[in-house]
C-alpha positions as CSV (number, residue, x, y, z in Angstrom):
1,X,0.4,-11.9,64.8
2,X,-2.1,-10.8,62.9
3,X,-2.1,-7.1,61.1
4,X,-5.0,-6.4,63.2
5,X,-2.7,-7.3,66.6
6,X,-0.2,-5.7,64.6
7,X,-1.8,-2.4,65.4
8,X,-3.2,-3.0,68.8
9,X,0.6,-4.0,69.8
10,X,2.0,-0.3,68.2
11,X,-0.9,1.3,70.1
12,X,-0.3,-0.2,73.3
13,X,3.8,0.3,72.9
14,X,2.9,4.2,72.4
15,X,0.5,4.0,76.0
16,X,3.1,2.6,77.9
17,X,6.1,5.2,76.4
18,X,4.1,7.8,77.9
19,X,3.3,8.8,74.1
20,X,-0.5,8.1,74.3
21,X,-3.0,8.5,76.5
22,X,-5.4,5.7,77.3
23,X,-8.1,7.8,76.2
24,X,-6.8,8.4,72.8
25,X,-5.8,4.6,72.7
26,X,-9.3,3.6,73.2
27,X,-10.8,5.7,70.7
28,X,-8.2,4.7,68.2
29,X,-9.1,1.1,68.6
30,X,-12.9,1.3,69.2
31,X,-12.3,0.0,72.9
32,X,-12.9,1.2,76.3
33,X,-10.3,3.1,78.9
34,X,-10.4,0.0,80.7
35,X,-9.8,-2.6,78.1
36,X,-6.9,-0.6,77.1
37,X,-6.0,-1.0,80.9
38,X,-6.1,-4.7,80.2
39,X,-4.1,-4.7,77.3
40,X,-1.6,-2.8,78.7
41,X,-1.3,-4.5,82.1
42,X,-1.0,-8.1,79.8
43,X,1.8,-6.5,77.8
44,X,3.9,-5.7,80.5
45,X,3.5,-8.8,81.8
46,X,3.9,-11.5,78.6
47,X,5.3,-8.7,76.1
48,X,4.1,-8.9,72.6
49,X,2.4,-12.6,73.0
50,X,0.0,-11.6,75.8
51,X,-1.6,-9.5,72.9
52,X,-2.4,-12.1,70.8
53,X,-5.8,-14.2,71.6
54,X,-5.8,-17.4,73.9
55,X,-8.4,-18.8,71.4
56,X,-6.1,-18.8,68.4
57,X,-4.9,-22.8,68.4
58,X,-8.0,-24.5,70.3
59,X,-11.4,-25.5,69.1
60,X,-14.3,-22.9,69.2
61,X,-16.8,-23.1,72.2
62,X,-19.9,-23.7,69.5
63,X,-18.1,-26.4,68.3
64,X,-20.4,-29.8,68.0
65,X,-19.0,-32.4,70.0
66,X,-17.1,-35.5,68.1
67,X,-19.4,-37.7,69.2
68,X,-22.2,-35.8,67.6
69,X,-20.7,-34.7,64.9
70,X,-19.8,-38.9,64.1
71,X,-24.1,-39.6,64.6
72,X,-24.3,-36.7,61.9
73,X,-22.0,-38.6,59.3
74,X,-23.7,-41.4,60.1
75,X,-26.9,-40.6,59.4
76,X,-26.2,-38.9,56.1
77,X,-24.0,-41.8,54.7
78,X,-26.8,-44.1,55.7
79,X,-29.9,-42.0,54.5
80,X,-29.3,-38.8,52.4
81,X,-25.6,-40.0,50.9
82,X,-26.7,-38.3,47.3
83,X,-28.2,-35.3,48.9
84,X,-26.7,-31.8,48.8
85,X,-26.2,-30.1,51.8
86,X,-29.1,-27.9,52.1
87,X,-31.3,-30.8,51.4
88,X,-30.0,-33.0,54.0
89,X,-30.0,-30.2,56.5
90,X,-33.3,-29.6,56.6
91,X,-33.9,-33.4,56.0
92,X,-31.6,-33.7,59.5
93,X,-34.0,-30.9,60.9
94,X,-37.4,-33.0,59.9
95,X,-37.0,-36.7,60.4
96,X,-34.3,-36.3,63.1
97,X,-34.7,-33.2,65.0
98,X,-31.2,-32.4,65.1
99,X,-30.5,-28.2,64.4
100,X,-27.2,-27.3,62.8
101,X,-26.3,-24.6,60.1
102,X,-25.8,-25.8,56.1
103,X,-22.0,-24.4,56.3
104,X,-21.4,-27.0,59.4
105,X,-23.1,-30.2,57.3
106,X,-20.9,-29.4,54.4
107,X,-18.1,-29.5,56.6
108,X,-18.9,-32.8,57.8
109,X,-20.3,-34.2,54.7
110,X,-16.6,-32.7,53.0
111,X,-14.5,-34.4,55.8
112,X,-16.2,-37.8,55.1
113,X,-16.2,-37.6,51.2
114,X,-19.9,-37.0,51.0
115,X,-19.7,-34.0,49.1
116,X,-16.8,-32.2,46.9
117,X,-16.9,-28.1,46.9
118,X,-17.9,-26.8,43.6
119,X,-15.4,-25.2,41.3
120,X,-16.7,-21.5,40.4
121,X,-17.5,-21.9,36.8
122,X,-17.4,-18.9,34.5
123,X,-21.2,-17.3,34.3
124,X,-22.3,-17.7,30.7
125,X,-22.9,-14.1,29.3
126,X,-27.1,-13.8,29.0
127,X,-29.2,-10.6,29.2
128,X,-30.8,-10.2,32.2
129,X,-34.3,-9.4,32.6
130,X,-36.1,-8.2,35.5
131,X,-39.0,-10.3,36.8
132,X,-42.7,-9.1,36.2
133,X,-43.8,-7.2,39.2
134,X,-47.4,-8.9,39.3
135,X,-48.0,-12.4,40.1
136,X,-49.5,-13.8,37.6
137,X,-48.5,-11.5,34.6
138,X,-46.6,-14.2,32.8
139,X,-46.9,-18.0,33.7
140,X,-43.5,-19.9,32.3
141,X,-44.4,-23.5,31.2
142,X,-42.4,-26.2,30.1
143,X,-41.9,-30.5,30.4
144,X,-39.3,-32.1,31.5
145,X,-38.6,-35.8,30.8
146,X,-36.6,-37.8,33.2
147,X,-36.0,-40.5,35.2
148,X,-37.8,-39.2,38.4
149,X,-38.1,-42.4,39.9
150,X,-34.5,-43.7,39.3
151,X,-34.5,-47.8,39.1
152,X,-38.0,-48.1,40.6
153,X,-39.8,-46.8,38.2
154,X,-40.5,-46.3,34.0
155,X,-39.5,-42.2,33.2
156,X,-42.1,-40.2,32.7
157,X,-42.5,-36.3,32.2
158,X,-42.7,-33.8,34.6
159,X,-45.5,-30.5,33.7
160,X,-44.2,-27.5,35.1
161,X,-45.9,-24.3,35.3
162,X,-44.2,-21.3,37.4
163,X,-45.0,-17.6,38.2
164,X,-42.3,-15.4,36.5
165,X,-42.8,-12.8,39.6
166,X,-42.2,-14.8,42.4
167,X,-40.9,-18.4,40.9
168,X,-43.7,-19.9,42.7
169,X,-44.5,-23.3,41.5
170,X,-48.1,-23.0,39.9
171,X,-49.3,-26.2,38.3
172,X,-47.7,-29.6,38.1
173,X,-48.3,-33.3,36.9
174,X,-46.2,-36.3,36.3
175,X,-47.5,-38.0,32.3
176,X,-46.2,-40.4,30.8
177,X,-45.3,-38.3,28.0
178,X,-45.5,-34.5,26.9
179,X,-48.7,-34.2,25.2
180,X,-51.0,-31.7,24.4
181,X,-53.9,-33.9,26.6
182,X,-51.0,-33.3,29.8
183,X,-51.1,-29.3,29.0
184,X,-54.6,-29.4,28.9
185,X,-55.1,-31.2,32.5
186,X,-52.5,-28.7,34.3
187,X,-54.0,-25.8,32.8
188,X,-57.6,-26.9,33.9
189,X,-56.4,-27.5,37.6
190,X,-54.7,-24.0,37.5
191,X,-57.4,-22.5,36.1
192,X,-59.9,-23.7,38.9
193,X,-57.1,-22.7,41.0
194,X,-56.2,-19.3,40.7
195,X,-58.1,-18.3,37.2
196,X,-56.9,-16.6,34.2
197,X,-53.0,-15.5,33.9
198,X,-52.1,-12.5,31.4
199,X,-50.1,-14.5,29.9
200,X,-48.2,-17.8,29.3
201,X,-44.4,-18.2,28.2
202,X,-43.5,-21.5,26.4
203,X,-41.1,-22.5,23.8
204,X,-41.7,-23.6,20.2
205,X,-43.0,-27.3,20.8
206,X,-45.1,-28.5,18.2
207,X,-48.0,-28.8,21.2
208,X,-47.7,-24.6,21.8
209,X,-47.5,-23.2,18.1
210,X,-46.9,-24.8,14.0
211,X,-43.9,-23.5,12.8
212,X,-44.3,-24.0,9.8
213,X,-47.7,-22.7,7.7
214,X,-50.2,-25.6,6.4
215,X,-52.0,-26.4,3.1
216,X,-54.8,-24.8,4.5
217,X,-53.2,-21.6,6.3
218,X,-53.7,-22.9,9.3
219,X,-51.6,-22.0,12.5
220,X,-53.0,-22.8,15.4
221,X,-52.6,-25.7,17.7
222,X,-55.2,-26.7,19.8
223,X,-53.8,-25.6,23.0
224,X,-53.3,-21.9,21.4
225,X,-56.8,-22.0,20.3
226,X,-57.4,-22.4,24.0
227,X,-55.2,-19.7,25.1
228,X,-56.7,-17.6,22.1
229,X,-60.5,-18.5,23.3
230,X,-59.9,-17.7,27.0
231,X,-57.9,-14.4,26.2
232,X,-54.4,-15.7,27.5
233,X,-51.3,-14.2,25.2
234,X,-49.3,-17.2,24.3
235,X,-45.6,-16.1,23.8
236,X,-43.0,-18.1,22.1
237,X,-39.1,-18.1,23.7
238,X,-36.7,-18.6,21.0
239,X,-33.9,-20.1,23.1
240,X,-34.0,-22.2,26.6
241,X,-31.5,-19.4,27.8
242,X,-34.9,-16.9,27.2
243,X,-37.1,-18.7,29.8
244,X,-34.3,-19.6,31.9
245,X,-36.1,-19.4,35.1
246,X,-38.7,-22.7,34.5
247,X,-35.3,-24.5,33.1
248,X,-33.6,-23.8,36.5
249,X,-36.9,-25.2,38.1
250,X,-36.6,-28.1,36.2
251,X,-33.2,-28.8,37.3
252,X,-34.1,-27.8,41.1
253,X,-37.1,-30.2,41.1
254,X,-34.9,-32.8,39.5
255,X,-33.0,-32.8,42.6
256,X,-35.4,-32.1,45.4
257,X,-38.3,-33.9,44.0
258,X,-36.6,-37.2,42.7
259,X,-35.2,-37.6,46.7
260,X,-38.3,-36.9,48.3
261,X,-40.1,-39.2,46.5
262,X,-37.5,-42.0,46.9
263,X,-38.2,-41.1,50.8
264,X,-41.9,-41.4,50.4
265,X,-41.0,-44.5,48.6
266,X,-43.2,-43.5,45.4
267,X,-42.3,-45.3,42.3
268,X,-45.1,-44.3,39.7
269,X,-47.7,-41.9,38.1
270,X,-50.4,-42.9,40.3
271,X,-48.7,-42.3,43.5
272,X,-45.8,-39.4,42.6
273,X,-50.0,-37.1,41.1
274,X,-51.4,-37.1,45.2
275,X,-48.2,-36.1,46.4
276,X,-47.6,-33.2,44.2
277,X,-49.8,-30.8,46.3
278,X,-48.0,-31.5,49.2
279,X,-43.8,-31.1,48.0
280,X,-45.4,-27.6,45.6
281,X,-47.1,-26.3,49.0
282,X,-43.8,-26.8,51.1
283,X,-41.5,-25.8,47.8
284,X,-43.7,-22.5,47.5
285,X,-43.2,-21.6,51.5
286,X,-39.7,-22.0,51.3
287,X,-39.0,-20.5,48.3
288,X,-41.4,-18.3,46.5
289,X,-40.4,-14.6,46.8
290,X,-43.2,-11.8,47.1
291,X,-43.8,-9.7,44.1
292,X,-42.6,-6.2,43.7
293,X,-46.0,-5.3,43.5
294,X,-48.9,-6.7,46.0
295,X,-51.4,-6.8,43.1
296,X,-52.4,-10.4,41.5
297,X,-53.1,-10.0,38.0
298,X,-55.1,-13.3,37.8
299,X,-58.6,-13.1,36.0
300,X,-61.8,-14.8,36.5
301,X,-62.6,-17.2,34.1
302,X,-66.2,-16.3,33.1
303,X,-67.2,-19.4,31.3
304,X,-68.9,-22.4,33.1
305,X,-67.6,-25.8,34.3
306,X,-69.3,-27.1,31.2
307,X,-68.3,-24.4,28.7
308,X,-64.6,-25.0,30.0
309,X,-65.2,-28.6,29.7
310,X,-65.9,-28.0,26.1
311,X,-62.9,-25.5,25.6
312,X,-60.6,-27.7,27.1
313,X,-61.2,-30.3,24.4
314,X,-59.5,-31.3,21.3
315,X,-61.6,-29.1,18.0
316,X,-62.3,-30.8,14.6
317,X,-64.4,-28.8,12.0
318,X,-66.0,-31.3,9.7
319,X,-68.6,-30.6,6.9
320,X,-72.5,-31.9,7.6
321,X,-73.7,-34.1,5.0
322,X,-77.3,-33.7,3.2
323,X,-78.6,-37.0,5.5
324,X,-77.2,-34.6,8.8
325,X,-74.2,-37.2,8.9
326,X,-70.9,-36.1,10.4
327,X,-68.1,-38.2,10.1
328,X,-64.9,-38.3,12.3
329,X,-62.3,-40.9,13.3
330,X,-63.8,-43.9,11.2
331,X,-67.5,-43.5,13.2
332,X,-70.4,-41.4,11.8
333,X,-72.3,-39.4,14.1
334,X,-76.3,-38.9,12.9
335,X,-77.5,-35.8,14.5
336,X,-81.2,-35.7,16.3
337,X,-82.6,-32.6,15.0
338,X,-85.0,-33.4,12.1
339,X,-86.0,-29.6,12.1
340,X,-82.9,-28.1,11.6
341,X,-82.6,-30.6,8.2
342,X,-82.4,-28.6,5.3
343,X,-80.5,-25.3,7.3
344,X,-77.4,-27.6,8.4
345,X,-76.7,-29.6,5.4
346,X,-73.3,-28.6,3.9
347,X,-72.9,-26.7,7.0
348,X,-69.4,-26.8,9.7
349,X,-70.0,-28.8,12.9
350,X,-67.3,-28.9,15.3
351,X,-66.4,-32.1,16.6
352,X,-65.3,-32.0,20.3
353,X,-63.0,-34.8,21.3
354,X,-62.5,-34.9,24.8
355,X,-59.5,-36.5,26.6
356,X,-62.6,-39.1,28.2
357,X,-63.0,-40.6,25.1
358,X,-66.8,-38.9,24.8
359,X,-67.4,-36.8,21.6
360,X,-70.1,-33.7,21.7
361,X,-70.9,-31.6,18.3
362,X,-71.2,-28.5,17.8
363,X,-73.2,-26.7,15.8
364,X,-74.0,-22.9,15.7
365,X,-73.0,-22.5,19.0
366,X,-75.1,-25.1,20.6
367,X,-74.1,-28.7,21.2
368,X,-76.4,-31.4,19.2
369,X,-77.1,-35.0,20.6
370,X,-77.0,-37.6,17.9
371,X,-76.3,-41.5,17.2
372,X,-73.2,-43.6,16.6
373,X,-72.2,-45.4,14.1
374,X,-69.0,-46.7,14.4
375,X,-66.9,-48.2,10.7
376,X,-63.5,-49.1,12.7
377,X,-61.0,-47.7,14.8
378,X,-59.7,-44.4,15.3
379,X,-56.7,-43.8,13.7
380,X,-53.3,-44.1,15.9
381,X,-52.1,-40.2,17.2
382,X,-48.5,-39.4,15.3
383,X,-45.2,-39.2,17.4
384,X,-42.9,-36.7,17.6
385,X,-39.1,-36.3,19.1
386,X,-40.5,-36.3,22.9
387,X,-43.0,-39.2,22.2
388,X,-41.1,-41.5,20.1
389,X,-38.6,-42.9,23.0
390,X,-41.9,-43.7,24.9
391,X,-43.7,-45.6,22.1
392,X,-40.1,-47.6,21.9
393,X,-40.0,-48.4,25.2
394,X,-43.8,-49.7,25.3
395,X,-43.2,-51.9,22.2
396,X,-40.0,-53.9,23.8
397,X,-42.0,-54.1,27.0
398,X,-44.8,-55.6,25.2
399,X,-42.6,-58.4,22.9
400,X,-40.8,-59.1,26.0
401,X,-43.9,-60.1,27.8
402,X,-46.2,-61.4,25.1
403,X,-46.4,-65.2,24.4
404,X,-47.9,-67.6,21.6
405,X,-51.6,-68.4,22.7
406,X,-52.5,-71.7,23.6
407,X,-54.1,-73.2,20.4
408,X,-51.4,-71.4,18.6
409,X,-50.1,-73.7,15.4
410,X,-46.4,-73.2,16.7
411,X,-46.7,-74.8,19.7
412,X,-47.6,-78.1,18.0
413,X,-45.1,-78.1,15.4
414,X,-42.4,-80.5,15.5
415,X,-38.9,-79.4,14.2
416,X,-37.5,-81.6,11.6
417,X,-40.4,-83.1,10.2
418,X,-41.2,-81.0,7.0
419,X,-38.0,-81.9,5.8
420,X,-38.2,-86.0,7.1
421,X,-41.7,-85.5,4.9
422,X,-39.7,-84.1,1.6
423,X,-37.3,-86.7,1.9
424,X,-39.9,-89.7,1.8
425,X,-41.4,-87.9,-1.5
426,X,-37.9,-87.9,-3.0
């Protein structure tokens, strides 16, 4: 028996010793007169076992059948054998219309070897800090390269972007690489989006901040120029324990994502970019929480689709020669204002390199047309720790696939007769 029926049975031996009355014995137990009746009426009866519950022993009366319960292992070995068990519930609830509680799946996916309970690891010791109360207040940003489509696929990086206040998922894309041109992209869809955050919270990549000062005392990278230009604080975590809330995205949307794309059957960039919109819309409803306070701190950009354009774009200051030349990436650019001749010489344009390929200049504010000339070909962007594995990978691609062109001297060459040759001459 349990302690519970422990006490009921003490109680009820008091009623029926003429001790208690069934008044008292009710209110003792939280029961009614006539439950107490019951009890009492079963005790005399069976003694001490008619007290203890008829359930105790036999299956419950929610339980699912067998034979369900066998179509449920079935379709998760077959379909979602690598998914956790909140996934694959509501993946059971979607694509199969079959209803059951997570706690019941991981029973079933337990009993069948699908899933092994989690030890309860010690909690590393970090300082907690308490989410903004305004959506929008700080932005947490971060890239994340994996292998997000398995074996079917090259990796590629992930762009995240969430809301500190509610963990909403704010702004993503799938590059090929972090770059600062993949920053630039998700920032100009979130901006268009919901406009200008207070601020945005990254960590010391070479894309977000130099660490270390330059010949010429500059500091600033081209996407915190932007920041700086459109009036968005850019701050700097010193450990990935500080901005732990986009890291534990990252590892959530290596999870959720990578499976629902492998059911979508998406194996690249181009097709993994539409479908995006969709998994952040359904992500967001099921797990964004509201903010402590209803007030969105989002801005309005003020500047135009063309002045953002512009902004958005990689910034080169070069000097104007007397003949209103500019040179920049091996071309010279001859600007078209003959009026403005003897006021711009020795002047600073400022080249605009968009992520297009077109150029526009700068000067005083005001963008100049001009003429190309090109010399050769723009020098090859530098690598860093992210990029290098990628540049690796396309290099062994490429020597696997090339092959000697058709009129290519090796073909024709005969082994072994360069030396018969030096042997005649002997």
């Amino acid at each position: 028996m349990s302690r519970k029926e422990l006490d009921r049975l003490s109680i009820i031996q008091r009623v029926d010793r003429k001790e208690l009355s069934q008044e008292a014995a009710a209110k003792m137990m939280s029961r009614s007169a006539r439950q107490v009746r019951r009890l009492l009426d079963r005790y005399k009866e069976y003694g001490e076992q008619g007290l203890i519950s008829k359930h105790r022993g036999k299956p419950s009366n929610n339980r699912l059948p067998d034979v369900l319960r066998q179509q449920i292992a079935e379709i998760v070995s077959e379909h979602y054998a690598d998914f956790g068990p909140t996934l694959a519930q509501e993946k059971l609830l979607e694509r199969h219309d079959i209803k059951l509680s997570v706690e019941t799946l991981r029973q079933i996916m337990t009993q069948v070897g699908l899933w092994k309970p989690k030890r309860k690891r010690q909690p590393a010791v970090h300082q907690l800090r308490e989410r903004r109360p305004c959506r929008g207040e700080l932005i947490q940003i971060d890239g994340s390269p994996h292998a997000w489509f398995e074996d079917r696929g090259p990796r590629c990086t992930l762009i995240v972007f969430i809301d500190d206040a509610t963990g909403e998922l704010m702004g993503s894309e799938f590059w090929p690489q972090e770059t600062t041109q993949a920053y630039m992209s998700v920032l100009q869809g979130y901006l268009s989006r919901d406009g200008r955050p207070v601020s945005f919270y990254s960590d010391k990549h070479s894309i977000f901040r130099i660490n270390t000062e330059t010949a010429d005392g500059h500091t600033m990278t081209q996407f915190g120029r932007v920041l700086d230009t459109l009036n968005i604080e850019a701050i700097h975590a010193s450990t990935p324990q500080a901005k732990g809330r986009v890291e534990r995205m990252n590892k959530t949307l290596q999870d959720r994502l990578i499976k629902e794309m492998r059911l979508e059957g998406i194996d690249n960039i181009a097709q993994a970019n539409p479908f995006l919109p969709i998994f952040m819309a359904d992500f967001n409803k099921r797990f964004a929480k509201p903010a402590r306070l209803q007030v969105d701190a989002h801005r309005q950009v003020q500047e135009t689709k063309a002045e953002l354009d512009l902004i958005l774009s990689r910034h080169h200051l070069r000097v104007i020669s007397k003949s209103l030349e500019v040179r920049f990436e091996n071309a010279v650019y001859q600007l078209q204002k003959p009026d403005h001749k003897y006021r711009w010489a020795k002047q600073t344009a400022t080249v605009c390199k968009h992520y297009d390929g077109r150029v526009s200049i700068q000067v005083e504010n005001e963008v100049i047309p001009y003429k190309t000339y090109h010399l050769g070909e723009a020098p090859r962007p530098t690598d860093n720790e992210k990029t290098i594995n990628h540049r690796v990978d396309q290099a062994i691609q490429k020597q696997k696939t090339s092959k000697p062109a058709k009129d290519n001297p090796w073909r024709n060459f005969k082994f072994g007769s360069a030396t018969q040759e030096r042997a005649e001459v002997t």
